[in-house]
Structure formats: structure tokens, C-alpha cells
C-alpha positions as CSV (number, residue, x, y, z in Angstrom):
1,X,-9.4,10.6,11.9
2,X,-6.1,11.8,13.7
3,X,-4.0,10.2,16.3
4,X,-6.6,12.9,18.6
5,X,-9.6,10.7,18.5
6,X,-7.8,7.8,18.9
7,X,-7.8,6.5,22.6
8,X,-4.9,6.5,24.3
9,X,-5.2,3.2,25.5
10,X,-5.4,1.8,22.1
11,X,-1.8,3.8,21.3
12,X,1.2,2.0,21.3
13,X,4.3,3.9,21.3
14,X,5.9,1.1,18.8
15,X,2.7,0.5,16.9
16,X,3.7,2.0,12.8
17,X,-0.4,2.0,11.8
18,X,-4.0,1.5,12.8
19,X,-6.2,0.5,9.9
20,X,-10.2,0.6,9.9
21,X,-12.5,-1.0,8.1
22,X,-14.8,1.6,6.6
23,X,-17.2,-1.1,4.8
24,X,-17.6,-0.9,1.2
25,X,-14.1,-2.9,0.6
26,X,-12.7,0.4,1.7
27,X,-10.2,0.7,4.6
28,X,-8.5,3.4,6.2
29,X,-4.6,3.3,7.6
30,X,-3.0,5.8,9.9
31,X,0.7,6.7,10.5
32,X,0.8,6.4,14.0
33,X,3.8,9.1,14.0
34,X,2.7,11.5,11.5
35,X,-1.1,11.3,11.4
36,X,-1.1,10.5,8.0
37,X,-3.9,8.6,6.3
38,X,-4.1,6.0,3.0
39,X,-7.4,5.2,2.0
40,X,-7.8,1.4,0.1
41,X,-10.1,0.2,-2.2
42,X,-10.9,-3.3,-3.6
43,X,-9.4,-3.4,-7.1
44,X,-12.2,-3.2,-10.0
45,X,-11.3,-7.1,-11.0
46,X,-12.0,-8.2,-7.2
47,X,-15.4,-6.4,-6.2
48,X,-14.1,-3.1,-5.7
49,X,-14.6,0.5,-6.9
50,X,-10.7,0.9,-7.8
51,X,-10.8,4.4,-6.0
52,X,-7.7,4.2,-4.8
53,X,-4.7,2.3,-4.1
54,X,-5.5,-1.5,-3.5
55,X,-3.6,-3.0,-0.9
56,X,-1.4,-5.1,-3.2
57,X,-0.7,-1.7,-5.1
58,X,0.6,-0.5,-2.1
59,X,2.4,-3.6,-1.6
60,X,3.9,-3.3,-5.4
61,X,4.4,0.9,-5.0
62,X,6.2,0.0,-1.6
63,X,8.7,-2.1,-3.4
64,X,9.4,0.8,-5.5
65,X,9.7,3.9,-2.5
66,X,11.8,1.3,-0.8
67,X,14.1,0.9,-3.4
68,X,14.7,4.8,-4.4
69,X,15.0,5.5,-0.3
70,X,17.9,3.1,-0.3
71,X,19.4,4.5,-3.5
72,X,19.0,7.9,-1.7
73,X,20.6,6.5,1.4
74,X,23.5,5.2,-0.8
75,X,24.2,8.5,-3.2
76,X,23.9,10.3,0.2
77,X,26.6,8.4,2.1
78,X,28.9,8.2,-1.1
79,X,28.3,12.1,-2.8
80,X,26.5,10.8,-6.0
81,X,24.1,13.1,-7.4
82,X,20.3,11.8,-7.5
83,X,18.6,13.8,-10.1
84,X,15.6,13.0,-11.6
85,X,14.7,9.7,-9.9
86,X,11.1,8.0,-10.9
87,X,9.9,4.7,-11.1
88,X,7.4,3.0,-13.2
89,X,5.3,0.4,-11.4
90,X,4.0,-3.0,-13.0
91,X,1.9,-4.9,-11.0
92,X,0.8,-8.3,-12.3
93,X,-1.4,-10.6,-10.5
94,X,-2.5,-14.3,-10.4
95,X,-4.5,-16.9,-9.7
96,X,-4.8,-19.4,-7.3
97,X,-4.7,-18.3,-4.9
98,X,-5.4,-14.8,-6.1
99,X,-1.9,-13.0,-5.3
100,X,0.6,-10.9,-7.1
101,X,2.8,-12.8,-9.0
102,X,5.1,-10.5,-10.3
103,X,5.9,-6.7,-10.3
104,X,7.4,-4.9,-12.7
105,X,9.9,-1.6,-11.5
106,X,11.0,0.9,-14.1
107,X,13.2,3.6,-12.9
108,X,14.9,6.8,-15.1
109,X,17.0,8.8,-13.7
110,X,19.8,11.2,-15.0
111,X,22.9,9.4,-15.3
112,X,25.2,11.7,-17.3
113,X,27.2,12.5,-14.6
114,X,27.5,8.6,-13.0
115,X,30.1,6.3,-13.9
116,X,29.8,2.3,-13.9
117,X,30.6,2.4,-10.7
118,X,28.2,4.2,-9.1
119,X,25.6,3.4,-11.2
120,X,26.2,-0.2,-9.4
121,X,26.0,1.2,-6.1
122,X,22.9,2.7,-6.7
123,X,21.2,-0.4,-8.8
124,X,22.1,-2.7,-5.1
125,X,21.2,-0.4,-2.9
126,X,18.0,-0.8,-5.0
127,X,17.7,-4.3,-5.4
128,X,19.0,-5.2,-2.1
129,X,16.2,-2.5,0.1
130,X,14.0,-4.0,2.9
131,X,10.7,-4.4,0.9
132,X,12.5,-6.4,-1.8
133,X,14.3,-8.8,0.6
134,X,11.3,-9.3,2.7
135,X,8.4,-10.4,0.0
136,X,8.2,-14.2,-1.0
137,X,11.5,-15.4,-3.6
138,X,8.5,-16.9,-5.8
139,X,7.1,-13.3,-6.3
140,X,9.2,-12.0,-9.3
141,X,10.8,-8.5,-9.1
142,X,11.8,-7.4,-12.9
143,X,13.7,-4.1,-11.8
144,X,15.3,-2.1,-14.9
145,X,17.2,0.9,-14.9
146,X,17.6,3.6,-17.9
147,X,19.8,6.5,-17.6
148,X,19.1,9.5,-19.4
């Protein structure tokens, strides 16, 4: 599916994604802008094939992306060299109600050339990104940093 065979009625110049149900557990998101697709599946502990990215790993990965965009904004702004940026995601889930409780963000990066300083710049800009301030204050975000 591309933004093509979508009907123009149905487009909405602020909408960000249409999502279809494609049976099977599975559903189907589009990038409105970019025509981009993600394809979810139920998780393997909640019906599903585990195929591909459930929608509370999205969630839990989105936390992540979030967080290395706004260090990326931040190193950009103030000249810091970015190198070697990746995260580890954690994702820990509960029950009742069935939700994720907690999610666990590792990130490495090379810090050789960052002083304390900076290194707290980047480690706010982190912590302090849209995905994190916008999920619930009960969901626990363990977010560790380790410079190589």
C-alpha cells in the first residue's frame, strides 16, 4: 500500500499514519509523508506469531529513537561529536491489566572525546525527549549510559 491507493478523501494533510487491520493479529501503519510502512504482530505470549515488532515494542523502541534524536539535536546545536550511538532496548511487561511496566534503555557511545559536561547535555537531552515525557510516570524508564 502507498499513499497512491489511498483515497484522497480519506487524506488528511495533518494526519502522521493510517493503520489497517490485516487480520491474523497483524496490522499495517503508513507514514502519511513518506510512504513508509511498519508491519505489527501480536507478541508470542499474547496470541501472536511474534513476526515483527508488537505494538508495545514499538512503543518501548520509540522511547529509545526519541531519545538518541534529541541527543542528536543537542550535540548538533552545541558541536559535540556523536559517534557510535546505539541503544539496547529492555522491554518488561505486566499484568493486570496486561501493559508494559517498565523499559529498560542501554545506550554506548564513544565518549573519549566528551567531557562531564557534555556528557550531561547529551544524557538530558535524552531523558528529557518527547516519548519519555509523554508515557505514564508509573511506567519506569531505567536509562544507562556507558562511554567507551
Amino acid at each position: 500500500m502507498h499513499l497512491d491507493s489511498i483515497p484522497a478523501s480519506f487524506l488528511r494533510t495533518m494526519d502522521t499514519a493510517h493503520v489497517k487491520y490485516l487480520g491474523g493479529l497483524r496490522t499495517e501503519a503508513l507514514h502519511v509523508r513518506s510512504g513508509e510502512k511498519i508491519i505489527t504482530d501480536a507478541p508470542i505470549d499474547n496470541h501472536g506469531k511474534g513476526a515483527a515488532f508488537s505494538p508495545t515494542d514499538l512503543m518501548s523502541t520509540s522511547l529509545a529513537c526519541c531519545m538518541m534524536t534529541l541527543m542528536g539535536i543537542a550535540a548538533e546545536a552545541r558541536n559535540i561529536a556523536l559517534k557510535g550511538l546505539e541503544a539496547r532496548v529492555v522491554k518488561h511487561m505486566a499484568s493486570g491489566p496486561r501493559r508494559v511496566e517498565r523499559i529498560e534503555v542501554h545506550f554506548t557511545l564513544d565518549g573519549k572525546d566528551l567531557d562531564d559536561k557534555q556528557r550531561g547535555i547529551l544524557e538530558h537531552a535524552a531523558r528529557t525527549c518527547p516519548v519519555a515525557l509523554s508515557l505514564r510516570e508509573e511506567l519506569v524508564q531505567e536509562v544507562s549510559f556507558t562511554y567507551r
